[in-house]
C-alpha positions as a LaTeX table, in Angstrom:
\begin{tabular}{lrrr}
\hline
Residue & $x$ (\AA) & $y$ (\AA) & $z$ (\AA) \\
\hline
Unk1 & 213.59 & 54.12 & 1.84 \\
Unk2 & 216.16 & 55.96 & 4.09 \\
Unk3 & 216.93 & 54.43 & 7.40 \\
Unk4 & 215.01 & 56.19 & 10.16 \\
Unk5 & 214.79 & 55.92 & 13.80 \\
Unk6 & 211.81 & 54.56 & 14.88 \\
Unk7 & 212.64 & 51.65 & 12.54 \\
Unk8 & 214.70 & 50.20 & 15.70 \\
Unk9 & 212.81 & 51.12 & 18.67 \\
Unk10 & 211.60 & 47.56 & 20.54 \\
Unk11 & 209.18 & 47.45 & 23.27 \\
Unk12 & 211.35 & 48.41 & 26.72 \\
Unk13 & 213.55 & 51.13 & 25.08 \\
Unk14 & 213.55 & 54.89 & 26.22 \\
Unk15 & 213.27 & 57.14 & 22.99 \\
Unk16 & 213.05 & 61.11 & 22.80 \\
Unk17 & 209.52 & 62.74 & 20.78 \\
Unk18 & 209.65 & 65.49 & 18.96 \\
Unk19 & 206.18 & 67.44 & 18.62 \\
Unk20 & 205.55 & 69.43 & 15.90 \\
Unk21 & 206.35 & 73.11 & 17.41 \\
Unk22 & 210.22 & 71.78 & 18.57 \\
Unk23 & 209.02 & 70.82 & 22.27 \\
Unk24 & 210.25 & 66.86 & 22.86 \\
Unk25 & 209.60 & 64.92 & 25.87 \\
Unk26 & 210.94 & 61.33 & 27.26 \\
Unk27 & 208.71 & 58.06 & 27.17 \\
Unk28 & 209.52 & 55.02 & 27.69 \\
Unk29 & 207.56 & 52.55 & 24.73 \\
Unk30 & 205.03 & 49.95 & 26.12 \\
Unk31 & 203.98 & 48.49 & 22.92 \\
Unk32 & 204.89 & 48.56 & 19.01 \\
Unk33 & 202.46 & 48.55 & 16.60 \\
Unk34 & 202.67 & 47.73 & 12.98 \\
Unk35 & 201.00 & 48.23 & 9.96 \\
Unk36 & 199.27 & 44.84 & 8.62 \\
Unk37 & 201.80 & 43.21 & 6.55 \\
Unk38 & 204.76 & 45.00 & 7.23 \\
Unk39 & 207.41 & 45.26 & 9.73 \\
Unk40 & 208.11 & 48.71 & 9.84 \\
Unk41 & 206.10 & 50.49 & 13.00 \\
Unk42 & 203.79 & 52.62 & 12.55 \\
Unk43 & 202.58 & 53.52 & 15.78 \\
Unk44 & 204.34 & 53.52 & 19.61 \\
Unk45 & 202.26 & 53.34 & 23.57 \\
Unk46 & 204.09 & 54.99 & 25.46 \\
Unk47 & 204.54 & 56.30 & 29.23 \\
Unk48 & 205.71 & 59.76 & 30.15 \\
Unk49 & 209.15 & 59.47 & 32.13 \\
Unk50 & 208.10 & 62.50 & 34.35 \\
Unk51 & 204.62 & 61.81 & 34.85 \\
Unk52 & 203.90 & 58.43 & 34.00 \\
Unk53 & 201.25 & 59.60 & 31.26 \\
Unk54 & 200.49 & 56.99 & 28.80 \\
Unk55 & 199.86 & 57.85 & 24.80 \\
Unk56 & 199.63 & 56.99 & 21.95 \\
Unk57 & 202.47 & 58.45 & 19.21 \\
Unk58 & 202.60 & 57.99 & 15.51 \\
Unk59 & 206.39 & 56.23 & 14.90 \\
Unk60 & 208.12 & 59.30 & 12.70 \\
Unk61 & 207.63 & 61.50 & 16.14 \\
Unk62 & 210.49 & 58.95 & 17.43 \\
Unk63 & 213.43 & 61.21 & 17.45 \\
Unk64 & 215.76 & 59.44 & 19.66 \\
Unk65 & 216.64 & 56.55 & 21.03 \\
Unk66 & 217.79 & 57.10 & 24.59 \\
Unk67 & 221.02 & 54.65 & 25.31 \\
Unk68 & 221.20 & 52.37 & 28.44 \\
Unk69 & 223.88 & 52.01 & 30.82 \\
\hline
\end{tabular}
C-alpha cells in the first residue's frame, strides 16, 4: 500500500482538505478515528480554521499536513 498522508495526521495537527471540485480549506483535527482492527484512519473531526466549523472528513480528503513553527 503506498504511503499516504493522512496515514500521519495525530489529533492536534493542522492539515489542508481537498474537496472533490479542487476547493481545499484549513482544519485543525479534533479526533482520529479508525477502522476496527486497524491502525490506519479512516475518518478525521475537524474544526474550520476560519470559522471554527466542526465536521466530519473521510481520511483520503487529508491533503496536507500544515507544519508548525
Amino acid at each position: 500500500m503506498e504511503d499516504q498522508v493522512y496515514f500521519h495526521v495525530k489529533t492536534g495537527m493542522t492539515v489542508g482538505i481537498t474537496e472533490a471540485d479542487g476547493n481545499w480549506w484549513i482544519a485543525d483535527v479534533l479526533n482520529v478515528e479508525h477502522r476496527e482492527n486497524e491502525s490506519i484512519p479512516s475518518r478525521f473531526r475537524v474544526a474550520e480554521v476560519g470559522s471554527g466549523f466542526i465536521t466530519w472528513v473521510d481520511a483520503n480528503r487529508v491533503t496536507h499536513i500544515v507544519p508548525t513553527l
